[in-house]
C-alpha positions as CSV (number, residue, x, y, z in Angstrom):
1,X,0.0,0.0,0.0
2,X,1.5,3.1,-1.2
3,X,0.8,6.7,0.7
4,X,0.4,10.2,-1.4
5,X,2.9,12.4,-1.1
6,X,2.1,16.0,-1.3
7,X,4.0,19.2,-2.1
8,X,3.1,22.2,-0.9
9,X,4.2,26.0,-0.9
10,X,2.3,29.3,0.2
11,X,2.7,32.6,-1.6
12,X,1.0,35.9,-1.8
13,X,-2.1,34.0,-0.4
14,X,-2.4,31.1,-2.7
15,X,-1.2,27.6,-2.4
16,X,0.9,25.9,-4.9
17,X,0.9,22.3,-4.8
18,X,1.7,18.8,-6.3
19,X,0.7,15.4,-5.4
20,X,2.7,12.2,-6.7
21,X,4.8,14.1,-8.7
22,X,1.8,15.3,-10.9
23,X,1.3,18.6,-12.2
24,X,2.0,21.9,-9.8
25,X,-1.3,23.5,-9.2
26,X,-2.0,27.0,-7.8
27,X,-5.3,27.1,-5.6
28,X,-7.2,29.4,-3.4
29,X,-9.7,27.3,-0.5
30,X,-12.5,27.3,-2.6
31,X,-10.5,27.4,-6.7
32,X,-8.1,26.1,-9.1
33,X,-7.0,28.8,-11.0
34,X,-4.4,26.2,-12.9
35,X,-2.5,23.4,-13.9
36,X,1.9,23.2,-14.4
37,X,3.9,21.2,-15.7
38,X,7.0,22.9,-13.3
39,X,7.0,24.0,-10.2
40,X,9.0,27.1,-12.1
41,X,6.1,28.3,-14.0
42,X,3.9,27.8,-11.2
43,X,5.3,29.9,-8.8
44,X,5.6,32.5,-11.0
45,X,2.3,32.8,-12.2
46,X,1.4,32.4,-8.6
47,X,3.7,35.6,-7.7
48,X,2.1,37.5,-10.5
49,X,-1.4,37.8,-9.0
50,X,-2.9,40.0,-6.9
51,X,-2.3,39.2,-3.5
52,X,-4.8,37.2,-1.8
53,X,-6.2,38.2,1.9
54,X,-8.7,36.1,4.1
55,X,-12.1,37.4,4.4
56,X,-12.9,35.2,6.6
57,X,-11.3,37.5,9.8
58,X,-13.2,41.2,8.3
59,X,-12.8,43.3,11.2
60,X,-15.2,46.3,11.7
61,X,-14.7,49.7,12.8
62,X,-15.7,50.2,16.1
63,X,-15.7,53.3,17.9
């Protein structure tokens, strides 16, 4: 029984990932925004986007 291995790096709020030595991916929680055939390519398409921020913590402004 074999076990998947997974690859994984954070940048500018998106993950960039492999599994089994598949293609890199670059993913928010809820999207893949796509598919790599090097982790090169990748990462840079990764650090050209916008950075990402959680909305899940919105803070108000409370006087």
């Amino acid at each position: 029984m074999s076990t998947a291995m997974l690859r994984k790096i954070h940048i500018n709020g998106y993950d960039v990932l492999s599994v089994n030595s598949g293609p890199w991916r670059v993913c928010t929680q809820a999207d893949r925004l796509g598919a790599f055939a090097s982790r090169e390519e990748a990462l840079a398409y990764a650090a050209a986007l916008p950075a990402r921020k959680n909305r899940s913590g919105a803070t108000a402004n409370v006087k």
